[in-house]
C-alpha positions as CSV (number, residue, x, y, z in Angstrom):
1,X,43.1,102.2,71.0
2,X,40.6,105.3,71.5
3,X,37.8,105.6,69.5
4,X,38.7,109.7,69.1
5,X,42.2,108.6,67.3
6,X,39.9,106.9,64.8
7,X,38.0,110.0,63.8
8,X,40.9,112.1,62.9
9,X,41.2,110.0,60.1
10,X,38.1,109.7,58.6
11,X,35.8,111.7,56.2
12,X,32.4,110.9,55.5
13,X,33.3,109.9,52.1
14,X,35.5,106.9,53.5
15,X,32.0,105.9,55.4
16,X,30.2,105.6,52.7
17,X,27.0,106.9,54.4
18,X,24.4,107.8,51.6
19,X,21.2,107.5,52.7
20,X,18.9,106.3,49.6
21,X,16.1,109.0,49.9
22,X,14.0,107.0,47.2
23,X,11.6,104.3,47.7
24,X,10.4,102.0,45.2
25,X,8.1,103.3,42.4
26,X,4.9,101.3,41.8
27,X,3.8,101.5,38.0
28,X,0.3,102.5,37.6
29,X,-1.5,101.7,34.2
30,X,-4.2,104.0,33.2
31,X,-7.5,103.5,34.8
32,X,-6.4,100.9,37.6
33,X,-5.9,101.6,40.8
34,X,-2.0,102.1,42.3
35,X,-0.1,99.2,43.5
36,X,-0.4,99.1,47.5
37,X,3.1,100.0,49.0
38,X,4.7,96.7,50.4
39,X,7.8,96.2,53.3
40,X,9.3,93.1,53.1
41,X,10.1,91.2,56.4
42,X,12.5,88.3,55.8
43,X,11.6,85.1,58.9
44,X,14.3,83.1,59.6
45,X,13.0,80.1,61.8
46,X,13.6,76.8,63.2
47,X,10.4,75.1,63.2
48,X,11.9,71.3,62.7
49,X,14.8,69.7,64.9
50,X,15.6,70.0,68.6
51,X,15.2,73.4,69.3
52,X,12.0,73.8,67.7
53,X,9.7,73.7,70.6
54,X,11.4,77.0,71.8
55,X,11.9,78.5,67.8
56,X,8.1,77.7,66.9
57,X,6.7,80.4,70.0
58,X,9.3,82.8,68.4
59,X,8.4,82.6,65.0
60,X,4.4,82.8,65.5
61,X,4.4,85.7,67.9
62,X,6.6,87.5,65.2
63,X,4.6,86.3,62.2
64,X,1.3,87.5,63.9
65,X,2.3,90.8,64.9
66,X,2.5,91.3,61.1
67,X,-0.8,90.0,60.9
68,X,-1.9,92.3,63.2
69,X,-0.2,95.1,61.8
70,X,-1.9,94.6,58.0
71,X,-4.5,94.3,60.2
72,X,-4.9,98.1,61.5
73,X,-4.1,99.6,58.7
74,X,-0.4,98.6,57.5
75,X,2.6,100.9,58.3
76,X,1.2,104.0,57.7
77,X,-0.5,102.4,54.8
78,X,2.2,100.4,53.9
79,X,1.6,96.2,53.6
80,X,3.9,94.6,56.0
81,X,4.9,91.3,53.6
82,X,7.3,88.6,55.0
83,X,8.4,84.9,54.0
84,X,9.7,82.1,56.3
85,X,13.0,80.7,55.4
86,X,13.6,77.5,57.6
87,X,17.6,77.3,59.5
88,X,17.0,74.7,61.9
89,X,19.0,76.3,64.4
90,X,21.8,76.1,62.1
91,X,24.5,78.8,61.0
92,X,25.1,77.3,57.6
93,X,21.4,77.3,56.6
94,X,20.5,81.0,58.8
95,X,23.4,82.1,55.7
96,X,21.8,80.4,52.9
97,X,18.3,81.9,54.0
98,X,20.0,85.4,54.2
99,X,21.2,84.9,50.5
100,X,18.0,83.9,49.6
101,X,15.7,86.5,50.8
102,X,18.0,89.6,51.1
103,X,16.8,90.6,47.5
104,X,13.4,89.5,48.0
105,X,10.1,91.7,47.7
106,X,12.0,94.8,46.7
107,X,14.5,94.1,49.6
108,X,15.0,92.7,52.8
109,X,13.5,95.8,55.4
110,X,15.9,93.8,58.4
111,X,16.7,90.5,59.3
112,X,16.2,88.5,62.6
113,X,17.7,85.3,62.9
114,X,17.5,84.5,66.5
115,X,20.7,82.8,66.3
116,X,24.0,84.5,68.0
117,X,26.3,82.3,65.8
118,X,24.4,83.3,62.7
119,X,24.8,86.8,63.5
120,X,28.5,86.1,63.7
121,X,28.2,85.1,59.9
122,X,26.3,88.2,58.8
123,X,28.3,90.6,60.8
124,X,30.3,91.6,57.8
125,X,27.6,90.8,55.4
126,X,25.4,93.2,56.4
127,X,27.6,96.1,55.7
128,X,27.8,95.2,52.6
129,X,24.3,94.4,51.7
130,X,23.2,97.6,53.6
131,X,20.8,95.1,55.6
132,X,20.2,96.0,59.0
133,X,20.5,93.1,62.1
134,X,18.4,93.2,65.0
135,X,19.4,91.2,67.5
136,X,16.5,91.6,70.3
137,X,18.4,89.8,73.7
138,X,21.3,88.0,71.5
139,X,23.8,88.6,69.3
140,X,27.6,90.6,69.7
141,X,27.2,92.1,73.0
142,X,30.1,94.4,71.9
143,X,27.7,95.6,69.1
144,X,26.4,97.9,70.8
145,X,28.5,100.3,69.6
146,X,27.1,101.6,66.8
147,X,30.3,103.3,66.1
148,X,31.6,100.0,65.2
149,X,28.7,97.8,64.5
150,X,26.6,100.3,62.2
151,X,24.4,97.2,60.9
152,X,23.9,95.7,64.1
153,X,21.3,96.0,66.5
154,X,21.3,94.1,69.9
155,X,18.1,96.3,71.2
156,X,16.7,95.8,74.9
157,X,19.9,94.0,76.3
158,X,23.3,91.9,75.3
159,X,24.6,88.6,77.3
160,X,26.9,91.3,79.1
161,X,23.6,92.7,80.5
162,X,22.9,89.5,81.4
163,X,25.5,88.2,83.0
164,X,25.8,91.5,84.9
165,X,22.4,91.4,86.3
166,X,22.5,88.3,87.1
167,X,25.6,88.5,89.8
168,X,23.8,91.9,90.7
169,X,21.1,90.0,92.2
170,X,22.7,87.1,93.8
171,X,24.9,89.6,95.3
172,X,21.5,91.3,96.5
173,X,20.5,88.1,97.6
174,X,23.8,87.7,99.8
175,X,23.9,91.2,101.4
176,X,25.9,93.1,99.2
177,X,28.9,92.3,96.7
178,X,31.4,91.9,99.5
179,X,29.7,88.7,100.3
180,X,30.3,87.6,96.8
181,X,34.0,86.6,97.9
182,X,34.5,83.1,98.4
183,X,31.3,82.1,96.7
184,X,31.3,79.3,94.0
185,X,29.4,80.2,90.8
186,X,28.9,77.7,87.9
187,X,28.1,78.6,84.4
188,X,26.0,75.7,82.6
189,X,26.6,77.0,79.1
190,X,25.6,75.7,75.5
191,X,28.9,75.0,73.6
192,X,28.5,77.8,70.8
193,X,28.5,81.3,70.5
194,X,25.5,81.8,72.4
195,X,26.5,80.2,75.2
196,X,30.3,81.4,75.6
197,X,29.4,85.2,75.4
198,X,28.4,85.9,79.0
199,X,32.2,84.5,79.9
200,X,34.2,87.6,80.1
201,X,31.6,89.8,81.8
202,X,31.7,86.8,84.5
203,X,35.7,86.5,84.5
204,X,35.5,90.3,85.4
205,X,33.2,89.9,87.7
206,X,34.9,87.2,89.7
207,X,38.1,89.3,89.6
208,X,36.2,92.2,90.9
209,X,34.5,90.5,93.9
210,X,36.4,87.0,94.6
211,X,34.1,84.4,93.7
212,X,35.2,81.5,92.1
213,X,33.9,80.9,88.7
214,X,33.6,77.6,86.9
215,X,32.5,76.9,83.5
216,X,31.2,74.2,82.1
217,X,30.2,73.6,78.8
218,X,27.4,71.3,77.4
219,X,27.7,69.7,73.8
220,X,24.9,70.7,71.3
221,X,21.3,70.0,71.5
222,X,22.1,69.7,75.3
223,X,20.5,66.1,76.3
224,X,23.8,64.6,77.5
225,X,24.4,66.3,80.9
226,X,25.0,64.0,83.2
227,X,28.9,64.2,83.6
228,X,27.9,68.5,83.9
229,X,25.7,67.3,86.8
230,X,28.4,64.7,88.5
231,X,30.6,67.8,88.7
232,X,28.2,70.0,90.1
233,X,27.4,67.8,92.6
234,X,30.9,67.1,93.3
235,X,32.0,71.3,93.4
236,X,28.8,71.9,95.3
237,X,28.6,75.6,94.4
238,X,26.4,78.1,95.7
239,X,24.9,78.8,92.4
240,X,24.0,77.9,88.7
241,X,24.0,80.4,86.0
242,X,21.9,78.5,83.3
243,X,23.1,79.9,79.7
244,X,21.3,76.8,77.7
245,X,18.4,76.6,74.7
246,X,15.9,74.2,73.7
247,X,15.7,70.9,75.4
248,X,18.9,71.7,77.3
249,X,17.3,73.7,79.6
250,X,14.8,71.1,80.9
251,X,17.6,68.3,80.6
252,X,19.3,71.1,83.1
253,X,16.7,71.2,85.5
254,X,15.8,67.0,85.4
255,X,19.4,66.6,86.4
256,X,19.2,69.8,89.0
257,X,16.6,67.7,90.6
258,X,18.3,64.1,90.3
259,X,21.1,65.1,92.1
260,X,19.5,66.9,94.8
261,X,20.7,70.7,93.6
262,X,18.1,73.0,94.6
263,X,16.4,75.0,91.8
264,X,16.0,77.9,93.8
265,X,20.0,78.0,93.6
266,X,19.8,78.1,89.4
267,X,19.3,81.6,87.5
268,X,18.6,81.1,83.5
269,X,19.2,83.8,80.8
270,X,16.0,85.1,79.0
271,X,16.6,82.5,76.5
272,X,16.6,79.7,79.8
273,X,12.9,81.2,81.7
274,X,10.1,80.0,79.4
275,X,7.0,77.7,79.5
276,X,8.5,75.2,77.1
277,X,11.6,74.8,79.5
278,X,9.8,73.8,82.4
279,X,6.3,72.9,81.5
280,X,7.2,69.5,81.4
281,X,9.4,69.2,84.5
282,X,6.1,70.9,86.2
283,X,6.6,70.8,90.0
284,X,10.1,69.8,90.0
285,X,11.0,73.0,88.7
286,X,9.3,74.7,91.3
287,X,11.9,77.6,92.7
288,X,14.0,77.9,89.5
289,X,14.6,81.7,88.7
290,X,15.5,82.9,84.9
291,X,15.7,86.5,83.7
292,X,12.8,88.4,81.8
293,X,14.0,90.5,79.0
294,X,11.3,93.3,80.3
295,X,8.6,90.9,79.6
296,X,7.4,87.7,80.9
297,X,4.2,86.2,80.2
298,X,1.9,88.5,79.1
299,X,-1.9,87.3,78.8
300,X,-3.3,89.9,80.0
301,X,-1.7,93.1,77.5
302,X,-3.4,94.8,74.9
303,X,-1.2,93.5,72.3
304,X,-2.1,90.1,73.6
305,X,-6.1,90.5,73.4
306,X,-5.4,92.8,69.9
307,X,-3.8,89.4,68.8
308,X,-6.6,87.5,69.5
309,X,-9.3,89.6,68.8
310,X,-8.1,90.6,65.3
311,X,-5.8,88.3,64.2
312,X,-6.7,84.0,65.8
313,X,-10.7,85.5,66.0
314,X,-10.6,86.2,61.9
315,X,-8.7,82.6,61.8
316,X,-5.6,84.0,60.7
317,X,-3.4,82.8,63.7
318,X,-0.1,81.7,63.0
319,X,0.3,78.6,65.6
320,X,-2.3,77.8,68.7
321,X,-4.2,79.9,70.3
322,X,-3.8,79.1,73.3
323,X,0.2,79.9,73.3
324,X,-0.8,83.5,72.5
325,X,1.1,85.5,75.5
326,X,3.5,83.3,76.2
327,X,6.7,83.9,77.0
328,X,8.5,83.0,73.9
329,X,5.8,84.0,71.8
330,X,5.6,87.8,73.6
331,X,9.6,87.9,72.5
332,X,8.7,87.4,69.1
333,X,5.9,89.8,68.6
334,X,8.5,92.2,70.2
335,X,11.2,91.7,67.8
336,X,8.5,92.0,65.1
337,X,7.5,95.4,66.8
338,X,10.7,96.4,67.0
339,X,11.7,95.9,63.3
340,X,8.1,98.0,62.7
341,X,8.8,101.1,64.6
342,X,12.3,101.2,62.7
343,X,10.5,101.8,59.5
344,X,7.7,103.8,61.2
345,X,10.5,106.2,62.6
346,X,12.4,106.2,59.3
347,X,9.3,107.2,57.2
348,X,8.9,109.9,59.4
349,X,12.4,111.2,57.7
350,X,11.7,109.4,54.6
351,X,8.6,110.1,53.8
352,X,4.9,108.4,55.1
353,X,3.5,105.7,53.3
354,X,6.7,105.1,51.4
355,X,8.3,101.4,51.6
356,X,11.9,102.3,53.0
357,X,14.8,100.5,52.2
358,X,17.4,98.8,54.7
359,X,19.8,101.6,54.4
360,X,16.1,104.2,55.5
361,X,15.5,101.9,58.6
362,X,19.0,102.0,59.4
363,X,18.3,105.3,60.1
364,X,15.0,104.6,62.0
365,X,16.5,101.9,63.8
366,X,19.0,103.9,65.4
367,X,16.7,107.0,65.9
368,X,14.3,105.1,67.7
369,X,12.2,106.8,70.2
370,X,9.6,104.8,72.0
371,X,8.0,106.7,74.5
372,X,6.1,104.8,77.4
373,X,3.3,106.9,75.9
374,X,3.9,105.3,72.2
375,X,4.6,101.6,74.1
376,X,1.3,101.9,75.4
377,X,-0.8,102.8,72.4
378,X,0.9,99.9,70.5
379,X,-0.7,97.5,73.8
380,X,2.4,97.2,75.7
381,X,1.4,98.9,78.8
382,X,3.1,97.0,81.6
383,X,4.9,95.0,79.3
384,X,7.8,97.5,78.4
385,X,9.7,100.5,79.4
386,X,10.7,103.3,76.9
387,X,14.0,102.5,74.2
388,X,16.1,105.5,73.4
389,X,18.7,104.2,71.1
390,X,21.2,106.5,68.8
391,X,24.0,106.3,66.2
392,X,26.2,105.3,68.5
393,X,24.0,103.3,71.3
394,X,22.4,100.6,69.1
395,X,21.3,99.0,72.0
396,X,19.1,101.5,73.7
397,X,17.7,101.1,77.3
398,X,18.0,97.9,79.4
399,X,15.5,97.0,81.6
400,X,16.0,93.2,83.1
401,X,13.6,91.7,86.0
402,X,14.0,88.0,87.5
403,X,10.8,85.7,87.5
404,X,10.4,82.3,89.1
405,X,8.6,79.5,88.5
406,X,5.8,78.1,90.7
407,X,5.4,75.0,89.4
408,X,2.7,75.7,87.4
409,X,3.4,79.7,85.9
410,X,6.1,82.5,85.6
411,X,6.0,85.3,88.6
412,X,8.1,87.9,89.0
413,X,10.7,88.2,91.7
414,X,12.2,91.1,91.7
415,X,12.3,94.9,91.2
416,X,14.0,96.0,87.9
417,X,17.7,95.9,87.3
418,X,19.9,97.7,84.1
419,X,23.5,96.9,83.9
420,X,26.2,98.5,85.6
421,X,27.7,100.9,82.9
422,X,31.0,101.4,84.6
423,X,31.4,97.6,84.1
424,X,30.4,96.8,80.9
425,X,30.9,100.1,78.6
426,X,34.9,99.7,79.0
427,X,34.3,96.2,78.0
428,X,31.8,97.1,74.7
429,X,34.6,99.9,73.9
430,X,37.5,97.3,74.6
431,X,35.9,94.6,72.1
432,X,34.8,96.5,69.4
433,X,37.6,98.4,69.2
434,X,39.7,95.4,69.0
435,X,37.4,94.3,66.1
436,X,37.6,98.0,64.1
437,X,41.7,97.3,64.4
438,X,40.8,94.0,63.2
439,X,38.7,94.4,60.1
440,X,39.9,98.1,59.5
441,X,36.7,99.5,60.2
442,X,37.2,103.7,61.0
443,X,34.5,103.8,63.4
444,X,31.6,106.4,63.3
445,X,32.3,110.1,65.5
446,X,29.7,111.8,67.0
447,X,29.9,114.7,64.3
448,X,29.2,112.2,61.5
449,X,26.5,110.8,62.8
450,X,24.5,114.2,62.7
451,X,24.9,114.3,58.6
């Protein structure tokens, strides 16, 4: 179904697009001073179970770019608030700490759950609740149209990027995609949500370019592999697409090595290439590649030393110092920055030094406009490249590099990479469509989205 049939149909009254111009009034009694403006920042985290060594990083990179933000003078003014509501990795409890802090401080500004099968849940919540989700590197990789998906968010990249970089640079790596034919890929993949969605970007690439694909699926946390690893060794393939989280992913690579598959062989998603995945395995890691959602580690950016310097060196840091930079932590602080510029670009409609509502940073979110100039006055020279996104792009620009591990740090292998859009846009516009029929949703035109 075309998404042009859909707006034949529709009038911005069925949309229900009203953007609340009014933010929140703060009383002021006579001869006190006025109540400081405050945004509210729900934190959903998982600091307790299995995948907590990865969710910790996560969390205190986001919670001290708040810090750091209060720290320089708010959001234009305004105090950035925020309150940790712990999921455990969970999809039950990610909900139940939605519910609880969606009406919290005025109202929730966006939420985060770094969780792909919670933002399943609050897909069709959010609508609802007029709560925008950003989903930095996870989520509905069909939610990129916002045409569709006008709550959701899936800034810098989707698993389809992913997946499609990925078999861009193996097919690189082999001389060109006509090499690709014949070739045995495996996908290692955590048995949820997260770990299926790459599958149909890689079905169509195997029917494009003749590799075989095989998939094999890992039950949750991901310490049980060794049946994964008896097949590998068995199929021998000439590659392993690592799509795990948490202590799967060094389980992964301690099996990689016991049964002799080279690591130089095995590619990880974003959420598969950080210091907590390997640290541990140390030199037996040595080789294994994973992709960098524009960043790696950063210890040397602005932001980083900004961190430091203003946040940990007033002893206000959220975890340890010494994690500052990291890998993990850097995605954090990114999706923290992210949520930020939304409501620094919506009070720039909305009005400056005003608290905006979700419904406002909607607006900012997809209105974003991060030049490389603003990137690198907010310390994330050589860190980022520039996101456009719009009212229907809610993903914005995609920029993906590979970095390896030495045994000891993460180095960067390769130039940049963005998605083929001939590939995965007829997939987005497939999928979402498919779910608009499904849940009767009349997706946004162009036309509306000016109003």
């Amino acid at each position: 179904m075309k998404l042009r049939n859909y707006a034949l149909t529709v009038s911005l009254a069925a949309l229900g697009l009203s953007f609340a111009l009014t933010a929140p009034v703060h009383a002021q009694a006579k001869g006190k001073p006025a109540q400081v403006a405050e945004q509210f920042f729900p934190v959903l985290v998982y600091r307790t179970g299995p995948f907590a060594p990865n969710g910790t990083p996560w969390a205190n990179g986001f919670v001290d770019y708040i810090k750091l933000v209060n720290a320089t003078g708010g959001i234009n003014g305004v105090k950035a608030t925020f309150e940790e509501c712990e999921t455990g990795y969970a999809t039950d409890r990610s909900v139940e700490c939605y519910e609880r802090l969606k009406n919290k401080g005025g109202g929730a500004t966006a939420f985060q759950s770094l969780s792909t099968g919670a933002t399943f849940a609050l897909t069709e919540k959010a609508p609802v609740d007029k709560i925008p989700l950003i989903t930095a590197g996870y989520g509905r990789s069909e939610s990129a149209n916002g045409a569709v998906f006008t709550w959701n968010f899936p800034l810098l990249g989707t698993y389809w990027v992913g997946a499609d970089v990925l078999i861009q640079h193996i097919a690189k790596k082999e001389g060109g995609f006509d090499k690709l034919k014949g070739k045995k890929i495996t996908l290692v993949y955590h048995d949820s949500p997260y770990g299926k969605e790459p599958i149909p970007l890689l079905q169509e690439r195997a029917r494009m370019h003749g590799f075989d694909l095989s998939l094999l699926p890992v039950a949750s946390p991901g310490v049980e592999q060794k049946s994964t690893w008896l097949q590998i060794r068995q199929n021998r393939p000439d590659y392993v697409l690592l799509w795990g989280w948490g202590v799967m992913n060094s389980t992964a690579l301690r099996e990689a090595q016991a049964t002799g598959f080279p690591r130089e062989k095995m590619y990880g998603i974003w959420w598969a290439g950080a210091e907590p995945d390997v640290k541990d395995v140390g030199e037996a890691a040595k080789g294994y590649n994973a992709l960098a959602l524009q960043h790696g580690a950063e210890p040397d950016a602005k932001v980083t030393k900004d961190v430091l310097a203003l946040v940990h060196g007033k002893g206000q840091g959220t975890g340890p110092k010494d994690e500052v930079g990291s890998v993990l932590y850097m995605r954090g602080l990114i999706s923290a920055m992210l949520g930020i510029e939304g409501v620094k670009r919506a009070q720039e409609r909305y009005g400056k030094g005003k608290t905006m509502t979700g419904e406002q940073t909607r607006w900012g979110l997809e209105n974003l406009d991060l030049t490389q100039q603003k990137l690198d006055g907010l310390g994330f020279a050589g860190v980022m490249r520039p996101i456009q996104t719009s009212c229907l792009d809610h993903m914005g620009s995609s920029w993906v590099r590979v970095h390896t591990w030495d045994g000891s740090k993460w180095n960067f292998s390769s130039d940049w990479y963005q998605a083929d859009e001939k590939v995965i846009r007829p997939m987005v516009m497939h999928a979402s469509l498919k779910y608009a029929e499904e849940k009767k949703i009349t997706p946004r035109t162009p036309e509306e989205c000016k109003q």
